[in-house]
N, C-alpha and C positions, 0 to 999 in steps of 0.2 A: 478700373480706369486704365486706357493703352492710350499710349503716343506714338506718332509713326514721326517719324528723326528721315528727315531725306531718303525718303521713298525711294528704290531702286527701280531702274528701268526693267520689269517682268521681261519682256521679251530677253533682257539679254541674261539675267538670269537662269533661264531655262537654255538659255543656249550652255552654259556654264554645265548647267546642270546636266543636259547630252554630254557633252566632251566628258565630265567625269563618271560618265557611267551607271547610273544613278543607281548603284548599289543599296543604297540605303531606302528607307520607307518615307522619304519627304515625298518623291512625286513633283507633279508643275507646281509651279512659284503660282501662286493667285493673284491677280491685279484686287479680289473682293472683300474689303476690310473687313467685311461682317465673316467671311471665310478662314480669314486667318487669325479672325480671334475668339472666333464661336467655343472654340476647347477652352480659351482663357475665363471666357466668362461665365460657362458650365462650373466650373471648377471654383472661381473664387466665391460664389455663393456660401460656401462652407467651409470655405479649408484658406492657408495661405502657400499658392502652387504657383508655381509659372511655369510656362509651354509657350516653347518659341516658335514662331511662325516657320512657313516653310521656307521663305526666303535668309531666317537666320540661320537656319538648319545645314540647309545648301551653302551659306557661304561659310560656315563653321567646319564643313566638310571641305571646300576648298582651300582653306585656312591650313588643315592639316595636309593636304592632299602637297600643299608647295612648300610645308614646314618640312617636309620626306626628300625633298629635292635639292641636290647642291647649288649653293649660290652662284657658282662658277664651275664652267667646262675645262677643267685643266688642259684636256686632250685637242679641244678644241683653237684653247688663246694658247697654245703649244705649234700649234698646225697655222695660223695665222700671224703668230711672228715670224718663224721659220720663212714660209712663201712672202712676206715683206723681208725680211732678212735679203735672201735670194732674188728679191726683185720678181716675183712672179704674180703677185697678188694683184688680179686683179677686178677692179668692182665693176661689176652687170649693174648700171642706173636703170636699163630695162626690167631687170628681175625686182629689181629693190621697190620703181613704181610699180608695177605689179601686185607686188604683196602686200604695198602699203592700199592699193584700192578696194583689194581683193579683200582686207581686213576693215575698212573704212564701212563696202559693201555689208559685212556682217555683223559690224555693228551697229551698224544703219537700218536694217531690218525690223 
């Protein structure tokens, strides 16, 4: 017996999955539940095994991938007080819409 718990959006998964490289043997995210649970139900016929789909795999790998990253840019919010300090900072609302459509686009996808 499988439950799927708030299904992820595939497409953006697989985008997740590009950006990190897909070093490992998960491969695309399947939209096909018979697909991602074909190994669970091979398997339980005899034994008591579990085998995560590829979409847990990928974000189990993403999981660790940002547990390796610092929470905070010291050098950064170091370089950002400084230029408010001194008065120089200043915010591009051009750049900022930008990124935010540019991001909005790809996860829109």
């Amino acid at each position: 017996m499988s439950n799927r718990i708030n299904p992820a959006d595939i497409g953006m998964l697989n985008k997740i999955n590009d950006k990190l490289g897909n070093t490992g043997s998960t491969g695309k995210v399947s939209s096909d539940p018979a697909h991602s649970t074909k190994e669970v139900r091979k398997q339980a016929a005899g034994s008591d095994t579990v085998e995560l789909t590829s979409s847990a795999k990928l974000l189990e790998r993403l999981e660790k991938t940002l547990a390796g990253l610092p929470e905070i840019n010291s050098g950064r919010v170091d370089a950002v007080r400084t230029a408010i300090e001194r008065g120089d900072y200043v915010i591009d609302s051009d750049k900022i819409a930008a990124a935010l459509l540019r991001t909005d686009r790809e996860l829109g996808d």
